[in-house]
N, CA, C and O atoms as a Tinker XYZ file with bonds, in Angstrom:
   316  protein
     1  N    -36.244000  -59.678000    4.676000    73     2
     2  CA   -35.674000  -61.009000    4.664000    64     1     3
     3  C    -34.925000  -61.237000    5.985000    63     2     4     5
     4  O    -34.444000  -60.285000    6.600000    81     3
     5  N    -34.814000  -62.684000    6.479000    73     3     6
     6  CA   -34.207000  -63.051000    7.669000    64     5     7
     7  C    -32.968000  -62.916000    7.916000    63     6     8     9
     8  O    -32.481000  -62.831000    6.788000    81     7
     9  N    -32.204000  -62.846000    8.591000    73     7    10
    10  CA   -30.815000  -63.234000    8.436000    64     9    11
    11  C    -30.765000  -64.673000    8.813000    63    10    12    13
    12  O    -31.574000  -65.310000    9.488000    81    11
    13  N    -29.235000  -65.213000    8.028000    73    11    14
    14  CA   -29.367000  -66.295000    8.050000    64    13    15
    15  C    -27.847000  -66.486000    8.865000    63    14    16    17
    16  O    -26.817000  -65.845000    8.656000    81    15
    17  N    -28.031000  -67.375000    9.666000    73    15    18
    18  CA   -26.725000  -67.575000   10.521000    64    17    19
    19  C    -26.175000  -69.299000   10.641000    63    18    20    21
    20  O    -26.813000  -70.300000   10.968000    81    19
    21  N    -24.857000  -69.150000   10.265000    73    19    22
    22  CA   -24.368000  -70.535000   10.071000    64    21    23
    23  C    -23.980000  -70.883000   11.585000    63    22    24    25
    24  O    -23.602000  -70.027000   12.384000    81    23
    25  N    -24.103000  -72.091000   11.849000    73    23    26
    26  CA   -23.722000  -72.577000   13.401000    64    25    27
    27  C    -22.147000  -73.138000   13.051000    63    26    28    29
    28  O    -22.047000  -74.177000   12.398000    81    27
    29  N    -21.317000  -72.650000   13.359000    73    27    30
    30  CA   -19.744000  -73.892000   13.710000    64    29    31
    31  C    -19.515000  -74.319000   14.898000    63    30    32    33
    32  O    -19.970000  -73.679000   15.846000    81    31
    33  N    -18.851000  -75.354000   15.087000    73    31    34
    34  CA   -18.084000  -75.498000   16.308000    64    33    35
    35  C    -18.388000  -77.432000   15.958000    63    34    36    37
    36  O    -18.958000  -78.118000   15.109000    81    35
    37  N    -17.434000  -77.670000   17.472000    73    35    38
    38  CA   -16.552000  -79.383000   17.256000    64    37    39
    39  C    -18.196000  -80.036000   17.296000    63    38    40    41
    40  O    -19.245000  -79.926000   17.930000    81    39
    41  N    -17.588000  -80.787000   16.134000    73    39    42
    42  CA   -18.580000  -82.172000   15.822000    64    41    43
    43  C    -18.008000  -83.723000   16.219000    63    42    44    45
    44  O    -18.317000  -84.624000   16.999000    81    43
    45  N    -16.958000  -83.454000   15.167000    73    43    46
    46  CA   -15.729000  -85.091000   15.514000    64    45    47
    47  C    -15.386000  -84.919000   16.523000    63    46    48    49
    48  O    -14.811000  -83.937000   16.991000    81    47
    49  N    -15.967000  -86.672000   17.399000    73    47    50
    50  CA   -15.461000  -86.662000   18.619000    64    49    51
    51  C    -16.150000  -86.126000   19.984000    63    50    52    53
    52  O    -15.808000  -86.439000   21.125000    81    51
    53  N    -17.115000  -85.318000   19.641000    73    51    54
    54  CA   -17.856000  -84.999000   20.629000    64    53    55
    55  C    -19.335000  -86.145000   20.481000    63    54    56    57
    56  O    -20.078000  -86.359000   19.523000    81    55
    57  N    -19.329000  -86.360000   21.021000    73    55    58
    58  CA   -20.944000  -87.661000   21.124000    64    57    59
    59  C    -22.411000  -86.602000   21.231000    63    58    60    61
    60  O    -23.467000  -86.903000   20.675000    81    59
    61  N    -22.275000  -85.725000   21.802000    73    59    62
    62  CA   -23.216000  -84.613000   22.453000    64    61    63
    63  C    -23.286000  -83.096000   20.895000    63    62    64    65
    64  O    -23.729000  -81.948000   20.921000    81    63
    65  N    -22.858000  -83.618000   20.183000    73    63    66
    66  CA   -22.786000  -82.264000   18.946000    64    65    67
    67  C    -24.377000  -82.128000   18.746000    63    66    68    69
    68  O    -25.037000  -81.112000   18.965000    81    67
    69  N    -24.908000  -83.512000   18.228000    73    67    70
    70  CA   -26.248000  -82.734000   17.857000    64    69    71
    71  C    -27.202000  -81.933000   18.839000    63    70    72    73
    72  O    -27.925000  -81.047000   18.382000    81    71
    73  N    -27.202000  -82.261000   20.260000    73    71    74
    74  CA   -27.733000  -81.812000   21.197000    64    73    75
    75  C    -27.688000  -79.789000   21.373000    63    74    76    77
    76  O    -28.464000  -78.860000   21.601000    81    75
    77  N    -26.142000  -80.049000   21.064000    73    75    78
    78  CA   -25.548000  -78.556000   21.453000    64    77    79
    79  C    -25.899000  -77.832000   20.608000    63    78    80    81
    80  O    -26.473000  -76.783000   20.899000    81    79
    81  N    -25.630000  -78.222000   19.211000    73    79    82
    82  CA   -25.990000  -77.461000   17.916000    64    81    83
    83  C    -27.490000  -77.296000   17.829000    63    82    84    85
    84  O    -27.782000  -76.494000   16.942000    81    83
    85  N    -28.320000  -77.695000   18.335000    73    83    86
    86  CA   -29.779000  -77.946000   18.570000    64    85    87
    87  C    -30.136000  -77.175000   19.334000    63    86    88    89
    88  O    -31.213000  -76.606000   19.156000    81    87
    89  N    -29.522000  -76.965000   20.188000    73    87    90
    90  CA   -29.875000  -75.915000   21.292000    64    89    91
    91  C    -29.624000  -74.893000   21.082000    63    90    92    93
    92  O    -30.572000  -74.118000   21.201000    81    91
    93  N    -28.340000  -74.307000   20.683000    73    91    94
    94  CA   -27.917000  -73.027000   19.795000    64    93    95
    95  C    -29.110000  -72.705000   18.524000    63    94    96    97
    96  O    -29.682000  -71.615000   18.515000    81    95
    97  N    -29.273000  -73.273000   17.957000    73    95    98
    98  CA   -30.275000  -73.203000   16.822000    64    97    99
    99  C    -31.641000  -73.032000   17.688000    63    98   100   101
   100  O    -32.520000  -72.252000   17.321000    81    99
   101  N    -31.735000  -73.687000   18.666000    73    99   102
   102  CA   -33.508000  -73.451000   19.284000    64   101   103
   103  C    -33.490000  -72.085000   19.352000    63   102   104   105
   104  O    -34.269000  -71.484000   18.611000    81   103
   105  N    -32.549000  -71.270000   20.303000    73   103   106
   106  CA   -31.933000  -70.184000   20.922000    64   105   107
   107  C    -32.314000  -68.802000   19.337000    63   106   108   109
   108  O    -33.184000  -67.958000   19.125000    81   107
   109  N    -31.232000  -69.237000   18.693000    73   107   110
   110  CA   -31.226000  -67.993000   17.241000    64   109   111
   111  C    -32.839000  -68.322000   16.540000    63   110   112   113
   112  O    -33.462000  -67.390000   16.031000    81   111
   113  N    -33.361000  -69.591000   16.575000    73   111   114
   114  CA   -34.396000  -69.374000   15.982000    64   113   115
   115  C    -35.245000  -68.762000   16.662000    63   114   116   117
   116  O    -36.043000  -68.066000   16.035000    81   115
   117  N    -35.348000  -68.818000   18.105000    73   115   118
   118  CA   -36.593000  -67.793000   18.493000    64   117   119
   119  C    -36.102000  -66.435000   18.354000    63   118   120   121
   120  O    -36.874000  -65.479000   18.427000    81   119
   121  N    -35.121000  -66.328000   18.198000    73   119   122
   122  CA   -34.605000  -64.393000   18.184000    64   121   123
   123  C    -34.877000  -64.284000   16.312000    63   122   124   125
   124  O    -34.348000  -63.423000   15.610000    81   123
   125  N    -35.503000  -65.015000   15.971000    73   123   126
   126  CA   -35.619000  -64.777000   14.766000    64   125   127
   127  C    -34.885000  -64.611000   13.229000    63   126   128   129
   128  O    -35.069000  -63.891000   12.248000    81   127
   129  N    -33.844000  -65.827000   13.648000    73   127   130
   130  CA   -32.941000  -65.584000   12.515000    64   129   131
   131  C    -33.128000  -67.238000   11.781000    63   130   132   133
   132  O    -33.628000  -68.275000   12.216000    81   131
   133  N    -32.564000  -66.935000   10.676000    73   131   134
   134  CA   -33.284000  -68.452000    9.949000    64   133   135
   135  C    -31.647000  -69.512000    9.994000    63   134   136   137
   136  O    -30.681000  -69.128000    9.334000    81   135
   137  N    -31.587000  -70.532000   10.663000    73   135   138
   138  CA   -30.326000  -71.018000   11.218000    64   137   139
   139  C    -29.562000  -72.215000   10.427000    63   138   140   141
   140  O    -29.863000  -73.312000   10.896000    81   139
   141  N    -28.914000  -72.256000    9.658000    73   139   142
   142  CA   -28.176000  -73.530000    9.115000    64   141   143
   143  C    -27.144000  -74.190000    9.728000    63   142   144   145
   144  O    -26.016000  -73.782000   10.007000    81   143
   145  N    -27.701000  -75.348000    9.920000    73   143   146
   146  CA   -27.192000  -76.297000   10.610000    64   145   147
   147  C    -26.274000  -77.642000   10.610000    63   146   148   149
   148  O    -26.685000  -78.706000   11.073000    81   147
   149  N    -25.186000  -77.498000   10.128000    73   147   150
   150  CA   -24.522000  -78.676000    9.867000    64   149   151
   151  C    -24.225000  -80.135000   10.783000    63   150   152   153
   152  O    -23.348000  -80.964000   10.543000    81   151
   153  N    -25.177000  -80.167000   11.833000    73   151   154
   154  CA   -24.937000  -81.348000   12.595000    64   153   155
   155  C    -26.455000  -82.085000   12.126000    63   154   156   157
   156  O    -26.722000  -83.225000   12.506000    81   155
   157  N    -27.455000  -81.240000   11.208000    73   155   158
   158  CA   -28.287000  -82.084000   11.213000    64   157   159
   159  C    -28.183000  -83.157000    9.799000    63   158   160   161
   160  O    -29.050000  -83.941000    9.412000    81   159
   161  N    -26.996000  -82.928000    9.272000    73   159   162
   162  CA   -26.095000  -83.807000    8.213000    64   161   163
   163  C    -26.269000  -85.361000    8.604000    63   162   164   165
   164  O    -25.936000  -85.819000    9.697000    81   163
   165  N    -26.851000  -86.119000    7.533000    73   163   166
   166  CA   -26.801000  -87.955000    8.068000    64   165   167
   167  C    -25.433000  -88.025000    8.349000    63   166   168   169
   168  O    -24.613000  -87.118000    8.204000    81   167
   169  N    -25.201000  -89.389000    8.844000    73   167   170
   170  CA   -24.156000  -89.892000    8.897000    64   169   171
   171  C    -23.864000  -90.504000    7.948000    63   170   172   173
   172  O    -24.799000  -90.749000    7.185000    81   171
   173  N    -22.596000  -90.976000    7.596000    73   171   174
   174  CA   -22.085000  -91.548000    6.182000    64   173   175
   175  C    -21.474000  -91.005000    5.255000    63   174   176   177
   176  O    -21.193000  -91.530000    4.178000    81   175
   177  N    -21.182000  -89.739000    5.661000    73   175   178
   178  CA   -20.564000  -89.224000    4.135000    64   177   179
   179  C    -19.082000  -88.828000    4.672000    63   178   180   181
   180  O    -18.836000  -88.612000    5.858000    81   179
   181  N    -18.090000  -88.762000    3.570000    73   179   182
   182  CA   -17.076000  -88.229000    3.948000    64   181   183
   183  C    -16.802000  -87.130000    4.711000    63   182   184   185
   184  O    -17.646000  -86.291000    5.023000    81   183
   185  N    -15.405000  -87.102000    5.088000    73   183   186
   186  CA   -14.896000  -85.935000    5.728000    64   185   187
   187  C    -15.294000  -84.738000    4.840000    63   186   188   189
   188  O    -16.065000  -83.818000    5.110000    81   187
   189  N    -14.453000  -85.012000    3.507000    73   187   190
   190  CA   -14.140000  -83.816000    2.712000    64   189   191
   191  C    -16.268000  -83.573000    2.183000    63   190   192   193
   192  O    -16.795000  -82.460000    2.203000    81   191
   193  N    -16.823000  -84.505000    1.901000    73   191   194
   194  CA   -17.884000  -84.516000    2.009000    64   193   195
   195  C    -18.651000  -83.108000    2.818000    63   194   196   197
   196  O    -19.029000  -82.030000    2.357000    81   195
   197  N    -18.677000  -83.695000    4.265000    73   195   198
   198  CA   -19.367000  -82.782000    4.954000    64   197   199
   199  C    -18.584000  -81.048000    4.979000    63   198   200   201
   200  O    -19.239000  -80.029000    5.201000    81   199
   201  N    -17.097000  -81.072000    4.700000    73   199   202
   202  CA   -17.143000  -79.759000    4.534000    64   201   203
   203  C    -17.210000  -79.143000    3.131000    63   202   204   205
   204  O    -16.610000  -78.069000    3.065000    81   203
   205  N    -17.795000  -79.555000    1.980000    73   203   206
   206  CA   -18.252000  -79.411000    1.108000    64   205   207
   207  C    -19.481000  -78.901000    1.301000    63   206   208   209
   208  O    -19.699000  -77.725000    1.008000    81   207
   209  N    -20.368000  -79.633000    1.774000    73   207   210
   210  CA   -21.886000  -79.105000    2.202000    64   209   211
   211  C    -21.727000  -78.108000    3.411000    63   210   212   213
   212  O    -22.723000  -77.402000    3.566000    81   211
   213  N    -20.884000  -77.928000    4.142000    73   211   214
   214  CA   -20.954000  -77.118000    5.637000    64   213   215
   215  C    -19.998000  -75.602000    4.340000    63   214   216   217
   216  O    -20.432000  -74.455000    4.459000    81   215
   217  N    -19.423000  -75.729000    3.826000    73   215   218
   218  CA   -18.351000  -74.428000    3.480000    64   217   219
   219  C    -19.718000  -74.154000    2.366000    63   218   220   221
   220  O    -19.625000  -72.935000    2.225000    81   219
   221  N    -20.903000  -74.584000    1.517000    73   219   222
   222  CA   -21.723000  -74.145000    0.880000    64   221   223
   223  C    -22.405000  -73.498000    1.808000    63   222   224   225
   224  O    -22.557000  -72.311000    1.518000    81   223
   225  N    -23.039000  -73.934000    3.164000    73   223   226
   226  CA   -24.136000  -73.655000    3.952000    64   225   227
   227  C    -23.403000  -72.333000    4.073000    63   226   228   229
   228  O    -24.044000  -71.313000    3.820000    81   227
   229  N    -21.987000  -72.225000    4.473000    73   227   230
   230  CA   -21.400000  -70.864000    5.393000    64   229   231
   231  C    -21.618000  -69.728000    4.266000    63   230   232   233
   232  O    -21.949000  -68.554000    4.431000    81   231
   233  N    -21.298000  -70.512000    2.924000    73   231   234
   234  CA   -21.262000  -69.448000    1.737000    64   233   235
   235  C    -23.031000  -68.414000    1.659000    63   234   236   237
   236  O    -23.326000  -67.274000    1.299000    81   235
   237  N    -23.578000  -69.246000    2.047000    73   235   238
   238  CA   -25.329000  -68.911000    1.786000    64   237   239
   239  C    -25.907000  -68.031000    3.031000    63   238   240   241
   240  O    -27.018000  -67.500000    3.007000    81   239
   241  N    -24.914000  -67.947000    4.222000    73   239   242
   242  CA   -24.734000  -67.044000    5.205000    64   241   243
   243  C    -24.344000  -65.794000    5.379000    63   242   244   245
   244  O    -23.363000  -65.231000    4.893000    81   243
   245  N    -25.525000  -65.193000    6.424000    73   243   246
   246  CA   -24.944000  -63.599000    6.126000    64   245   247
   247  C    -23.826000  -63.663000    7.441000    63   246   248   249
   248  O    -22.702000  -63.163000    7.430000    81   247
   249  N    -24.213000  -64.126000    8.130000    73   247   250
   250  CA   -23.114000  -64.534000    9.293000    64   249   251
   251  C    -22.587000  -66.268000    9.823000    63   250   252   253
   252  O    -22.993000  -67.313000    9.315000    81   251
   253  N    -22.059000  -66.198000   10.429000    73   251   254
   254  CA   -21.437000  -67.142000   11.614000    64   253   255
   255  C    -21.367000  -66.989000   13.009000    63   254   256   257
   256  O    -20.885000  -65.953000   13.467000    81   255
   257  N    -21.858000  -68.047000   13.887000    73   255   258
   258  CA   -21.974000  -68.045000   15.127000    64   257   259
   259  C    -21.103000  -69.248000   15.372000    63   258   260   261
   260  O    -21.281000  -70.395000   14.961000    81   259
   261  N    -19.552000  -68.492000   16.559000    73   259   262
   262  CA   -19.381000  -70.005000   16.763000    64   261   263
   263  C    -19.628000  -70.128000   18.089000    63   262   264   265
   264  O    -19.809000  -69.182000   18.855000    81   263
   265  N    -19.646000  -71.967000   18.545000    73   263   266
   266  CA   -19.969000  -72.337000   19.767000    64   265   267
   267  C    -18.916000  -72.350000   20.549000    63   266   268   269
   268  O    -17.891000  -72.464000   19.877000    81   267
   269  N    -18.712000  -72.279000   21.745000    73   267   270
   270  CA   -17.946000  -71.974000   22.456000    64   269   271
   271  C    -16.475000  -73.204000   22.100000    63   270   272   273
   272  O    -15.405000  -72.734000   22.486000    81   271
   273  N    -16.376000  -74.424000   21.537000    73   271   274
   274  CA   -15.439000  -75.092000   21.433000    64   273   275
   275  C    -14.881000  -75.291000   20.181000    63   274   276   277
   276  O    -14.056000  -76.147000   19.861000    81   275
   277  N    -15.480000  -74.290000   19.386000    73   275   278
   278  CA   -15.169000  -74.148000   17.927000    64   277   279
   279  C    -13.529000  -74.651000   17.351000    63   278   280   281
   280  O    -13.111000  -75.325000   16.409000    81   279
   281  N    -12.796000  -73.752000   18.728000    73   279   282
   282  CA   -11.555000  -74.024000   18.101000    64   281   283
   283  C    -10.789000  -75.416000   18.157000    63   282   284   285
   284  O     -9.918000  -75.675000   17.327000    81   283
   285  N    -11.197000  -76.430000   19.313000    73   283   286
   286  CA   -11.153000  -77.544000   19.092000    64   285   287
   287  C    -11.250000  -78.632000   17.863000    63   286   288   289
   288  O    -10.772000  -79.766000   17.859000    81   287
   289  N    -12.186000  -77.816000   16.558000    73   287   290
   290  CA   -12.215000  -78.319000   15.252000    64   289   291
   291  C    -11.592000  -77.670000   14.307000    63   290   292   293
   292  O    -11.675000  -76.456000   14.117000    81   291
   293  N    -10.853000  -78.561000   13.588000    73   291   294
   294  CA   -10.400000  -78.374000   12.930000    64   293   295
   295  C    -11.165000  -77.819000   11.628000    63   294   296   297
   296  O    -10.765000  -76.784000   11.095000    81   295
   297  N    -12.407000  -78.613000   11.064000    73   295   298
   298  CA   -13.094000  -77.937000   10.290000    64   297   299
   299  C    -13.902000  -76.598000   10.721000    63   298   300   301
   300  O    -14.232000  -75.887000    9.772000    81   299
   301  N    -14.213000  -76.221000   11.818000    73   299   302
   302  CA   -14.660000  -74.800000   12.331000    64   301   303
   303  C    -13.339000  -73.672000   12.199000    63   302   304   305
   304  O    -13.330000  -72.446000   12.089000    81   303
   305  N    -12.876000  -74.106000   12.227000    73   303   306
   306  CA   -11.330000  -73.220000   12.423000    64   305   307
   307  C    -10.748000  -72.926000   10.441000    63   306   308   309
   308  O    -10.072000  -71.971000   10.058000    81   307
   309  N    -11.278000  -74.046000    9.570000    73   307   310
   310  CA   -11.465000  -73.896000    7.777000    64   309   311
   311  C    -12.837000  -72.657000    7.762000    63   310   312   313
   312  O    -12.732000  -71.595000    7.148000    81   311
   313  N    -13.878000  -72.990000    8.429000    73   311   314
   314  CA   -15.122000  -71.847000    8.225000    64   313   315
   315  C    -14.964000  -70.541000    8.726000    63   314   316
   316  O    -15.861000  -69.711000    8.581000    81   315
């Protein structure tokens, strides 16, 4: 079985999140790990919302990768 690796780092406020998180994920998926991704989340849902679905994704993880500005969020810094 794969490992599965959760992506964190700043979403709110950055305009460029899905790009980065996309690229990190291109990156782990060719090294072969199966990647969950919380920027590919629609828009529209609550705050407490998305870390509801992002703190399930982390739960279903054998690890965490954070991106270099992680600590800038406040919800990366809850994961």
């Amino acid at each position: 079985m794969k490992t599965k690796i959760y992506l964190a780092g700043k979403i709110t406020g950055d305009p460029n999140y899905r790009e980065k998180f996309k690229s990190a994920a291109r990156v782990l998926t060719a090294l072969g790990y199966v990647v969950l991704n919380p920027a590919i989340l629609p828009d529209g849902l609550s705050e407490p919302g998305y870390m509801k679905i992002s703190l399930t994704m982390l739960e279903e993880s054998d690890m965490a990768v954070f991106l270099p500005d992680f600590q800038e969020s406040k919800g990366a810094l809850i994961e």
